[in-house]
ZATI-180313 format. One record per residue: x, y, z of N, C-alpha, C in turn. Coordinates in steps of 0.2 Angstrom, whole numbers, plus 5000, padded with zeros to 4 digits. Last residue first. Layout:
// ZATI-180313
XYZXYZXYZ...
// end
This chain:
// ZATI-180313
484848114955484548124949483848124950485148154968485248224966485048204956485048034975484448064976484548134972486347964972485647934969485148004968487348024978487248064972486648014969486747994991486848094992486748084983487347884991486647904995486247974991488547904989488047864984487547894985488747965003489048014996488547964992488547865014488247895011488347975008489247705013489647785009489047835009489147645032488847645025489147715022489847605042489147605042488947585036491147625045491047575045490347535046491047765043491647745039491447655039490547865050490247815042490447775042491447935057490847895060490647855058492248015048492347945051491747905056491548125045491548075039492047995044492148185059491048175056491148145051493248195058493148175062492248135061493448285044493948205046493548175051493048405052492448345046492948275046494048405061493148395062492848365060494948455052495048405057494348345058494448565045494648515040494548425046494548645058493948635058494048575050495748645059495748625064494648595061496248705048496348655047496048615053495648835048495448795044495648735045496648895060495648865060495448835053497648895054497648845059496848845060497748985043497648915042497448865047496449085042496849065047497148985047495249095034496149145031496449105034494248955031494548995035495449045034493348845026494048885022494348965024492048855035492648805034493348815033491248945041491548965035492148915035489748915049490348915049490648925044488348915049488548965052489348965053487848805039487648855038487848915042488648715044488748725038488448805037488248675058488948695057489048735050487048645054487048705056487848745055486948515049486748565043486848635047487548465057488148445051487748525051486548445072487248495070487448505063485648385060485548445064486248485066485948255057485948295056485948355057486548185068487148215068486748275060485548075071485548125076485848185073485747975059485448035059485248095063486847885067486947955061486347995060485847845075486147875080486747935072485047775068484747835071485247865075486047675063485847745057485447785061486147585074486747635070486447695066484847515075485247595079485747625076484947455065484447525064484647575070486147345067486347405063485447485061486647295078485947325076486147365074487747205081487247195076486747225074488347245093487747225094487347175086489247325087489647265090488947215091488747415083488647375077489147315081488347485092487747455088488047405084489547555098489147495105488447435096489747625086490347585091489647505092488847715090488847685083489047615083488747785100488247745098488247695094490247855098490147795104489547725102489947915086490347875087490147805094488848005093488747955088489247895088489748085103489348045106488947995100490648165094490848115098490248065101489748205086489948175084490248115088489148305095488848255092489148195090490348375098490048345106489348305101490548415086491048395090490748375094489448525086489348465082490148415083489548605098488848565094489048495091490748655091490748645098490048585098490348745082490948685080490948635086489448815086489348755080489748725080490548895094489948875096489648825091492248855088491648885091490948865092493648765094493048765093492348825095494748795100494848825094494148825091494848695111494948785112494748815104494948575103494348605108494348685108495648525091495848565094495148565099495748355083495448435082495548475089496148225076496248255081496248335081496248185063495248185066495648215072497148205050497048175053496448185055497748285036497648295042497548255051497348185027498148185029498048225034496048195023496348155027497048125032495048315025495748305020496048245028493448365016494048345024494548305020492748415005493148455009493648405013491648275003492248314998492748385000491348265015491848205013492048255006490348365016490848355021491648305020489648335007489948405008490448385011489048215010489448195005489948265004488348235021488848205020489448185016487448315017488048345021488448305022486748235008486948285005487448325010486248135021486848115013487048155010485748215027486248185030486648165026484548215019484948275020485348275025484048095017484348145012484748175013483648065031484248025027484448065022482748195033483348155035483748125033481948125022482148195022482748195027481347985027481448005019482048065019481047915036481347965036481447995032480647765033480347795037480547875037481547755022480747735019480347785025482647755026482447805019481647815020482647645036482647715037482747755032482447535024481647565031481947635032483747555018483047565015482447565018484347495027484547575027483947615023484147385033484047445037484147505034484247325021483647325024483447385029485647335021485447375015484747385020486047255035486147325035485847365029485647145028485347175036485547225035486547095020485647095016485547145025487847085023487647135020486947155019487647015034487747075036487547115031487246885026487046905032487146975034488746875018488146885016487346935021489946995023489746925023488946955021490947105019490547055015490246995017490947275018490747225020490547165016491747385015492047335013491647265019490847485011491447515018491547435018490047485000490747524999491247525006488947405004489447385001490247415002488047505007488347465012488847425010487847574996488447615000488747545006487547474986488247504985488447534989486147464990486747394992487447414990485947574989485847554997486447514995485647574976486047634979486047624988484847494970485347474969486047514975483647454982483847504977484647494977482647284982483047354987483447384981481647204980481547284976482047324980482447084975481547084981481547164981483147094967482647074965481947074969484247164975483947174969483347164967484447034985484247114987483847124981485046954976484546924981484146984982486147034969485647004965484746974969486847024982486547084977486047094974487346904981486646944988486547004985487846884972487246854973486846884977489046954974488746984968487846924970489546904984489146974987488946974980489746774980489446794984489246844987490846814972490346814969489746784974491946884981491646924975490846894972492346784986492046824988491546864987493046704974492346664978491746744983494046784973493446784969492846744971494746784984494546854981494146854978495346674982494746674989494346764987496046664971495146604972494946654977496746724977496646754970495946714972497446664988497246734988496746744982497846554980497246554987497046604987497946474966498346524971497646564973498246304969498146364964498246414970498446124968498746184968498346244965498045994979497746044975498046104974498245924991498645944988498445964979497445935000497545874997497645864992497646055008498045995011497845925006496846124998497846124997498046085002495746095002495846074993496646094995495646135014495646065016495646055005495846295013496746245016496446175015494746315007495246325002495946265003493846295017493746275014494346245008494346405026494346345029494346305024494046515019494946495021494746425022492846515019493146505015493646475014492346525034492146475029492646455024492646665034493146615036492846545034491846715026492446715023492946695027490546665035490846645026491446675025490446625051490746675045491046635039488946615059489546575055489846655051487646565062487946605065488746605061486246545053486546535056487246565055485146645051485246655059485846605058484446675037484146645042484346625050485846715030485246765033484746715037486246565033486646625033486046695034485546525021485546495029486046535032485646595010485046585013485046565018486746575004486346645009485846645010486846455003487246465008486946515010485946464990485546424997486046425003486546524982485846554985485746514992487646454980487946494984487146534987486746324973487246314979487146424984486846434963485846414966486346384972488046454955487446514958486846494963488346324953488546364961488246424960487746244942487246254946487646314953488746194934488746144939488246174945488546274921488446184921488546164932488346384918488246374926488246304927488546524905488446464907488846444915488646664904488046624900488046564902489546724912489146744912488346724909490146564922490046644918489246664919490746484937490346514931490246564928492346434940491846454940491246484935493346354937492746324933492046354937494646344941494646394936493946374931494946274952495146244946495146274939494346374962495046344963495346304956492946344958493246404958494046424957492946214963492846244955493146294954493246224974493446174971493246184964492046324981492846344982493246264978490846224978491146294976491746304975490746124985490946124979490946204977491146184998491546144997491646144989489846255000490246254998491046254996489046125001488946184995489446224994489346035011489346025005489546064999489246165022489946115022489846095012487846175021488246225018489146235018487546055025487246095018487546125017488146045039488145995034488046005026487546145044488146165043488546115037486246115044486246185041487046175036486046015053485845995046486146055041486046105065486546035064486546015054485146165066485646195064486546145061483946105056484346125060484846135058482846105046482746125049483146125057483846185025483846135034483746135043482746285022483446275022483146205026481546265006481646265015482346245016481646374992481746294996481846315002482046484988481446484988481446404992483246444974482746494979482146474979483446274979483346304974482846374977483546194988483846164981483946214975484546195004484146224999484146204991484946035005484346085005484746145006485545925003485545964999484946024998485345895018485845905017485945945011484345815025484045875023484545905020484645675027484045705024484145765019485545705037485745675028485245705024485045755046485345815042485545755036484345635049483945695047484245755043485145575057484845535049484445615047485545645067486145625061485745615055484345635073484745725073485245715065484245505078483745565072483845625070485545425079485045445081484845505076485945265069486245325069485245375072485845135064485545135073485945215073485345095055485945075056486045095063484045145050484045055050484945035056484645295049484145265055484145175056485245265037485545285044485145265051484445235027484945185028485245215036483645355030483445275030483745235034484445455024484245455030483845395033484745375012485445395017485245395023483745445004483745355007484445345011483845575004483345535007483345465008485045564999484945595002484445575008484145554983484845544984484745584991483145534975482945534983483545494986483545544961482945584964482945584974483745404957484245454958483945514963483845264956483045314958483545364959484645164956484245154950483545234952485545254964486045214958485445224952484845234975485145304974485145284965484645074978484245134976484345184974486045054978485645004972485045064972487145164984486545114987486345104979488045284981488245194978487745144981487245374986487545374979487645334979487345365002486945324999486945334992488545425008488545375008488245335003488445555010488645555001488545465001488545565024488045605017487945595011489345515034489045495030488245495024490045635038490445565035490045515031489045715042489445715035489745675034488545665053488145685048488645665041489545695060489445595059488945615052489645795063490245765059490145705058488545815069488645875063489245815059488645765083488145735076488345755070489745825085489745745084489445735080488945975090489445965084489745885083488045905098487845925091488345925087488945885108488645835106488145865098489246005112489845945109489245895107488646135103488646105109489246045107489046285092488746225092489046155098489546395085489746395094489046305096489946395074489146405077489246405084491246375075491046455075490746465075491246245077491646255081491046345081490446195065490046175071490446235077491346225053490846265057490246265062492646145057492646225058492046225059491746025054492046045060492346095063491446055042491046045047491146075053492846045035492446085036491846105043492945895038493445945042492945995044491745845031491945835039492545895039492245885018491645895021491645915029493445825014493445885013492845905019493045695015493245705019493345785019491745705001491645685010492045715016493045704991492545754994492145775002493445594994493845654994493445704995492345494989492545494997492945554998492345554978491745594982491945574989493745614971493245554971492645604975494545754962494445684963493745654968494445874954494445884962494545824964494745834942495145864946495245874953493445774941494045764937494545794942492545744952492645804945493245784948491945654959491545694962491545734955491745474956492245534953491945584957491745344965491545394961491745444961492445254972492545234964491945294961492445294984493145304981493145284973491445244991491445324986491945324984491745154996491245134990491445194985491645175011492345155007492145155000490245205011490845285012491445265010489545065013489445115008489945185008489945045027490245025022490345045014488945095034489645145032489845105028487745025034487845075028488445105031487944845029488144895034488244975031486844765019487444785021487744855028485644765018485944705019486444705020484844865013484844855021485444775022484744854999485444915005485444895011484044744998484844734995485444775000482944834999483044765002483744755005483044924989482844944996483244885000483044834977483644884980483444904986481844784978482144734979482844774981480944904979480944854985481444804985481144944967481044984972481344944978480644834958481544864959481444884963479244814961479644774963480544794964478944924955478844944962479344894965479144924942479744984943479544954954477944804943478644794938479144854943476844884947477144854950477944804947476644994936476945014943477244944947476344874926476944924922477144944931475344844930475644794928476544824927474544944928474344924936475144874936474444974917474545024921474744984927473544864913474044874911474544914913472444894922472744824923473244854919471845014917472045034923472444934923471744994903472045024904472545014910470544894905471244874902471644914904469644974911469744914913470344884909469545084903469745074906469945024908468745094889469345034887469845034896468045204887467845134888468145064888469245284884468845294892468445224893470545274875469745274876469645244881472045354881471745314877470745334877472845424888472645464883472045424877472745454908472545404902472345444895473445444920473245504916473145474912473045374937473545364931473045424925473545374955473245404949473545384942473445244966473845284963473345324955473645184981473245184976473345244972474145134994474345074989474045104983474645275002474045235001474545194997475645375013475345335007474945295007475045485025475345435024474945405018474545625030474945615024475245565024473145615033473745605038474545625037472245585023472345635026473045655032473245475010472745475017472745535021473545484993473745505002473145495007474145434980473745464983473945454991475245484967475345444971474545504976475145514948475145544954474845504959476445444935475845444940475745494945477545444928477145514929476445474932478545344928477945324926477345384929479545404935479745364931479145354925479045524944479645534940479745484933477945454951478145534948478345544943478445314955477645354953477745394948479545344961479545284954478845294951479445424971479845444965479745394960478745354979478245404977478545444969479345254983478845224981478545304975480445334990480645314984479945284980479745384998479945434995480145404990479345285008478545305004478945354997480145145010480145175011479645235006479244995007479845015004479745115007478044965014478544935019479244975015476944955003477145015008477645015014477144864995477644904995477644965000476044755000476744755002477444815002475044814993475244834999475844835001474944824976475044784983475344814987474144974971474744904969474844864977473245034958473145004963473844964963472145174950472545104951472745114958470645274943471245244948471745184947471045374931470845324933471245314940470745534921470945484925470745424928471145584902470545534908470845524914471445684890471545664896471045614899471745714876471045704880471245674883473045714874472645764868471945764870474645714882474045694882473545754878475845754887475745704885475145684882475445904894475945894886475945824886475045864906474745914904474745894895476145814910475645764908475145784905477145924912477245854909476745814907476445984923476446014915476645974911476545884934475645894929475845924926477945904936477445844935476945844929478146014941478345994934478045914932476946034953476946064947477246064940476245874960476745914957476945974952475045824967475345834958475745894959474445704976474845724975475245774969472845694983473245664977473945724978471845594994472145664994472745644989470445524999471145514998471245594995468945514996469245525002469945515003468645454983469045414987469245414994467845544978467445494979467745444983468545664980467845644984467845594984469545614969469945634979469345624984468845634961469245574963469445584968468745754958468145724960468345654962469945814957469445834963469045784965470245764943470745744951470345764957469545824937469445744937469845734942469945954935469145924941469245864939471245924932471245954940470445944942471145914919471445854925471245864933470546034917470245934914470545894920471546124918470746134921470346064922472546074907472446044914472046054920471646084897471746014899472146004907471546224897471046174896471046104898472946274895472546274901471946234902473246194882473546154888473446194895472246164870472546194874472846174881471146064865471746094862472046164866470645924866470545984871471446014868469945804856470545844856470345894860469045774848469245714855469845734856468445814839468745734836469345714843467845914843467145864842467745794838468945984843468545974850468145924848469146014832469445964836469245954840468146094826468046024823468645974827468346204833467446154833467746084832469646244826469446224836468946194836469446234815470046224816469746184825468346344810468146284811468546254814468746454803468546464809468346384815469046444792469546424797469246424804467846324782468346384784468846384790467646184783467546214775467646304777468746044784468546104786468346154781468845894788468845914784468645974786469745764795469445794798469345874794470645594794470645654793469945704793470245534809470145574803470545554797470545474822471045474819470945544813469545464837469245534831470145514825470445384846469745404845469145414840471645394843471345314843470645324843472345514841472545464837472145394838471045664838471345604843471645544840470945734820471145734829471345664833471845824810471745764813471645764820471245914796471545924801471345844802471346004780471045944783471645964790471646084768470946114773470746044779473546084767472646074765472246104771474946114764474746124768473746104764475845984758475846054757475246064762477645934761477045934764476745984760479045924759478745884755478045894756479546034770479645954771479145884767478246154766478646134772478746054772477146264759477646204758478046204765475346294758476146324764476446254763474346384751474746294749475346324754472946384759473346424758473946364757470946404756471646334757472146384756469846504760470446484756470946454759468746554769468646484767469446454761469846614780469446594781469046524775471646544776471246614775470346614775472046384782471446434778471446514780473146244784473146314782472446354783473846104790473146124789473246224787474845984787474746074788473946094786475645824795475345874789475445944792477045804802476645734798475845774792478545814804477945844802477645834798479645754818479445744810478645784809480145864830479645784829479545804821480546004830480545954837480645864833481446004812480846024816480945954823482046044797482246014802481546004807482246024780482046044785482245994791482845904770483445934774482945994778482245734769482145804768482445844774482045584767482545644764482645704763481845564785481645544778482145584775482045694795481945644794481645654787483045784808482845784801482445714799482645884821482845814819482745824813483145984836482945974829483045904825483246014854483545994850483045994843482646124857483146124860483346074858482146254844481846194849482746174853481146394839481846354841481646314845480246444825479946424831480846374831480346464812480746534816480546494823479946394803480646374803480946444808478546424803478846364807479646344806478646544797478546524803478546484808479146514785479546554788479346544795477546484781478346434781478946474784477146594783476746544787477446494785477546664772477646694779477346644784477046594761477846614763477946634768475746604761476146514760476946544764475546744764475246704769475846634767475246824751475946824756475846764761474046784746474446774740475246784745473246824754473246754753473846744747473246974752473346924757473746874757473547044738473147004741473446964746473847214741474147154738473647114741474047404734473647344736473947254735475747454734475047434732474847404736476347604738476447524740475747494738477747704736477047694734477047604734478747844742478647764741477847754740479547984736478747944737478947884739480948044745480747994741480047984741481448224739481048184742480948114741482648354745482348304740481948254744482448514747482648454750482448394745483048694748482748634741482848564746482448824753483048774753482648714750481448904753482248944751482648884751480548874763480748904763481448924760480848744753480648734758480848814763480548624737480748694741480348714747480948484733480448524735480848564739481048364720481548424724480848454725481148184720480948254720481248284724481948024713481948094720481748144716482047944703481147944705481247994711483247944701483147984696482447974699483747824712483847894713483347944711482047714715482947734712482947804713481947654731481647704725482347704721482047604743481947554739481547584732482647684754481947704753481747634748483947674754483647654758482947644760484247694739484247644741483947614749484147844742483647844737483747744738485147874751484547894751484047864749486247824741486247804749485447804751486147944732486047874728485947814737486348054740485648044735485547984736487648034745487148044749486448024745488548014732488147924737487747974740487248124720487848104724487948034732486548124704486448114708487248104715487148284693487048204695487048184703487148404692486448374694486348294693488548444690488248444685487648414686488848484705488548534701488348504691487648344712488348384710488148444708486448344724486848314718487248374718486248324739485948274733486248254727486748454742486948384745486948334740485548514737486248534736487048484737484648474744484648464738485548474734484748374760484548454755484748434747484148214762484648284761484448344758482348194763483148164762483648234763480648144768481448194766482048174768479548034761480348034767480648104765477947994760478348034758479048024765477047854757477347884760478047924758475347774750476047804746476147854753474747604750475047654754475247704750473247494752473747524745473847584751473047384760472847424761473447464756472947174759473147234762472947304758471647104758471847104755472547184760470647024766470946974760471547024757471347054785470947074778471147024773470946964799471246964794471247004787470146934813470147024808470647014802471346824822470546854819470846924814472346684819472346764821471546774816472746554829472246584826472246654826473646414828473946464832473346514825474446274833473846284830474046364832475446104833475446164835474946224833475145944838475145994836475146044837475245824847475345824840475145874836475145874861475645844860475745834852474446044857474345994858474945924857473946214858474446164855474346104859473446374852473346304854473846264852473146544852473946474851473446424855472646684845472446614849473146584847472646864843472946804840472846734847471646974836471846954843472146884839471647064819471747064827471847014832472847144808472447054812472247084818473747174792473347194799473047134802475447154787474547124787474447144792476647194785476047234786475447214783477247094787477347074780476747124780477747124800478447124796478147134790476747074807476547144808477247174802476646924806476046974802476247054801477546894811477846874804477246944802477446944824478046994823477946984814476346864826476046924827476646974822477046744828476446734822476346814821477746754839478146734833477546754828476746764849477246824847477646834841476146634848475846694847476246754844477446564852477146554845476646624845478046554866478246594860477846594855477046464873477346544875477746564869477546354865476746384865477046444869478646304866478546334860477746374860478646274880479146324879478946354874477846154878477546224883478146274881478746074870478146094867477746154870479746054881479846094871479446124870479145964888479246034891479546064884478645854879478245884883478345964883479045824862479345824871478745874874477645774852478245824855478545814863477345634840477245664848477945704850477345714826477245654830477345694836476145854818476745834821476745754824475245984811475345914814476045854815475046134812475646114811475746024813474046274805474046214810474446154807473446414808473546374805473846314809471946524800472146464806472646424803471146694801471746644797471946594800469746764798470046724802470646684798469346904790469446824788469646814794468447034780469047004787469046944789468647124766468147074770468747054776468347284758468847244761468447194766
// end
């Protein structure tokens, strides 16, 4: 048996960028599941891809697969067949799932019992004789997010597919796909090395691209971008900017990268730097350069997939293309300053916010009210809370600016501009600023509390208006993003501001029915609630807290976000710091909560108390009080040290008392007691979960 390298390789017209990263993380997997399905042996599998192709190299190939014979036992024999020893469905079921016909089952005796058997026998096959068929299956198992058909040919694929390079090391392998057949030829760079680019095995695939001006992989090129950006930073003493989705964008643009500098007239530094920097990034994937200070330069990166001796054209045609998007920049900028920006908040009437919820000034006004609840319940100053309302009147302002309109991206940002040019102070233009912040877990909230209220007025507003119209999210679809919204209300909410969400909520619900939106409030408010503890769930979950913390704090009916994530955390430090304690307080716990009978009530007798009973009555009482004074405080770690004090009595009372007392009136009076030690919890946490996690 000889071992081959198998290479193949899918040339295409240029791919979307982000498709093409999607499709390169799946393809190894894809190549490995067709190999291990058609039991071809292989070892280590390579995926290279480039904007016009996809390659993907598995080594140790044999030429030939490995001749098999496997034995199966099947039913007993008796099973098998009838009494006149024709075969039965058991047999023939059996004998079909093996891919044997019936009459080929043996009978083998087995102590005394007859079972039948199917051989399967699997030849030898040559490799290269499975490969066309399962290498065509492979590019029709690779998903894109959209598919095109082109010419008269009913395959599909990202971008038309322009050839197929195949080899079983030195064997052409004919793989049909879209009138193509697959050859020993490749292409590299489209202006550099065109080709076609001959190869006399597979091993060759990667040598012979690299030598036609192809860096075929997209760690590789952006290793490329990244010291071409270093050394440009030295030699300019400027400081580049690159973006994560940015430079995997450009990454996927390009088959041999270059950078270059460029340059645009100064004048633009006068348009504000965040739109200068979006029409960069976003429109025309340059990276903008910076002065150590972090103020913009006139000087910008451009990623070049042409030839490197053709600079000087490049960067002028480059140069020509920034200042073309730079001029609109500046002429919108212009344009917004020339009107008084409230007058842009009468504008909002002709945008729609959602169909049903109506415009975005409706929205807006929705906003302010809210506000003004939450300024009120931050206990926020008067003058802060004016800013907070001035904020909001006009946060949405800048959507209808000429900038917003043609740069959508620095929605928000240019509000904070337009406000400051308007003589609004820095408190006001900063929470426009910051108002759709958080954007996404992990985003910096708004750095005040002024800004906060405004963020989370906007957020949500659109929540309780979806939710309210019956357009909250499932399970597989989030078109309007309120999971990432309600991440970033708990986010500023766990970061200290002061507020309650479920009166947020109300607040929120009456300014959709005073503008007369019908639906039923109780039922929305129940579910808004619901999917805001399911998020702090999910919050918890993921940063490692056990499901069995967030269900007990859960279970005594807390839900503001803030509360819930601080008390889980306390509960899991005091597991973490006590481990046997907490346990053994959830296991008397839960003892305790399955005997006490609540029809009884908590009022227990003194006189009646013995020694243990006595103990843990003069604990219980004094937990209560601690408990009381903690959670008026919000210290919820006092609370659990002052339940963990009650271990000690619980576990004694248990061990020297006899509960189920002859004497009804001492059973019920000590029944009373446990009523009284399960109410301590009651507005702590269910430690019974606690009790039944740690019992698997």
């Amino acid at each position: 048996m000889t071992l081959y390298t198998l290479a193949f390789e899918i040339g295409t017209e240029e791919l979307p960028a982000f498709d093409l990263h999607a499709a390169t993380e799946k393809l190894g997997a894809l190549m490995a599941d067709a190999l291990d399905a058609a039991r071809v042996p292989h070892g280590n599998i390579e995926v290279y891809t480039t904007p016009r192709r996809l390659a993907v190299l598995a080594s140790e190939v044999p030429d030939a697969t490995e001749a098999s014979v496997q034995e199966f036992r099947g039913p007993a024999a008796a099973i098998a067949f009838d009494e006149a020893g024709e075969p039965t469905q058991a047999a023939l079921g059996f004998a079909r799932g093996k891919g044997v016909d019936a009459s080929a089952l043996e009978r083998r005796d087995e102590d005394g019992t007859e079972y039948v058997y199917a051989v399967v026998e699997t030849p030898s096959v040559q490799v290269a004789d499975l490969l066309p068929a399962l290498l065509r299956g492979l590019i029709e198992s690779i998903s894109w997010p959209k598919a095109q058909r082109w010419g008269s040919h009913t395959e599909v694929f990202s971008r038309p597919v322009r050839w197929l390079c195949a080899m079983l090391g030195p064997v052409v392998l004919p793989v049909e796909f879209a009138g193509l057949v697959a050859t020993n030829q490749t292409y590299g760079h489209r202006f550099l090395a065109p080709g076609p680019h001959a190869l006399d095995s597979a091993e060759q695939l990667i040598s012979v691209l690299r030598g036609a001006f192809v860096i075929p992989s997209e760690a590789e090129r952006e290793q490329t971008i990244r010291e071409q950006v270093a050394a440009l930073e030295e030699q300019t003493g400027l400081v580049a900017e690159l973006p994560a989705k940015t430079l995997q964008e450009v990454v996927n643009l390009c088959e041999y990268p270059t950078l270059m500098v460029g340059t645009f007239d100064e004048l633009f530094l006068d348009v504000p730097k965040e739109i200068t920097v979006d029409a960069m990034l976003m429109h025309q994937r340059y990276f903008p350069l910076f002065n150590a200070d972090g103020s913009l330069t006139n000087k910008f990166l451009i990623t070049s997939n042409g030839n490197p001796d053709c600079a000087e054209g490049i960067i002028d045609g480059n140069e020509r293309v920034v200042a073309a998007r730079l001029y609109d920049a500046k002429f919108f900028y212009d344009e917004d300053l020339k009107v008084p920006f409230e007058s842009f908040v009468d504008k909002l009437d002709s945008v729609v916010f959602q169909e049903q919820l109506g415009t975005t000034r409706a929205k807006t006004e929705r906003i302010e009210a809210l506000v003004q609840h939450l300024a009120t319940d931050a206990g926020l100053s008067a003058s802060d809370a004016a800013d907070a309302v001035r904020a909001a009147h006009l946060c949405k302002a800048d959507l209808v600016s000429g900038a917003v309109v043609e740069f959508t991206s620095v929605q928000g940002v240019m509000g904070s501009y337009y406000a400051a040019a308007a003589g609004e102070n820095a408190q006001v233009a900063q929470a426009i600023k910051e108002h759709y912040q958080p954007k996404f877990a992990g985003d910096a909230i708004p750095s005040t509390q002024v800004g906060q209220v405004v963020a989370m007025a906007d957020k949500l507003d659109t929540i309780c208006g979806l939710f309210a119209i019956g357009q909250g999210p499932t399970a597989s679809s989030d078109p309007f993003a309120l999971r990432r919204s309600a991440i970033g209300i708990v986010a500023m909410l766990e970061a200290g501001l002061p507020v309650s969400l479920a009166a947020a909520i109300d607040a929120s619900l009456a300014q959709y029915a005073a503008q007369g939106l019908s639906f039923d409030a109780e039922a929305v408010r129940g579910e808004i609630i619901d999917f805001f503890v399911t998020r702090t769930k999910v919050i918890l979950r993921d940063e490692g807290t056990t499901a069995d913390a967030v269900d007990a704090v859960l279970s005594v009916g807390v839900v503001e976000p803030a509360v819930i994530a601080a008390r889980t955390r306390a509960l899991e430090a005091a597991r973490a710091n006590d481990a046997e304690t907490m346990e053994d307080l959830a296991t008397a716990f839960a003892r305790a909560n399955n005997l006490c009978n609540p029809d009884l009530g908590a009022d227990f007798d003194e006189a009646l108390l013995s020694e243990h009973e006595h103990a843990l009555s003069s604990a219980v009482v004094e937990a209560e009080s601690r408990v009381a004074q903690a959670l008026t405080q919000d210290d919820y770690p006092a609370a659990l040290t002052a339940l963990a004090a009650l271990r000690k009595p619980i576990d004694e009372f248990f061990e020297n008392v006899m509960v189920m007392d002859d004497d009804p009136s001492i059973r019920d009076n000590r029944l009373r007691l446990l009523n009284r030690f399960v109410g301590v919890f009651a507005d702590v946490a269910d430690f019974s979960l606690l009790a039944k996690s740690s019992t698997h």
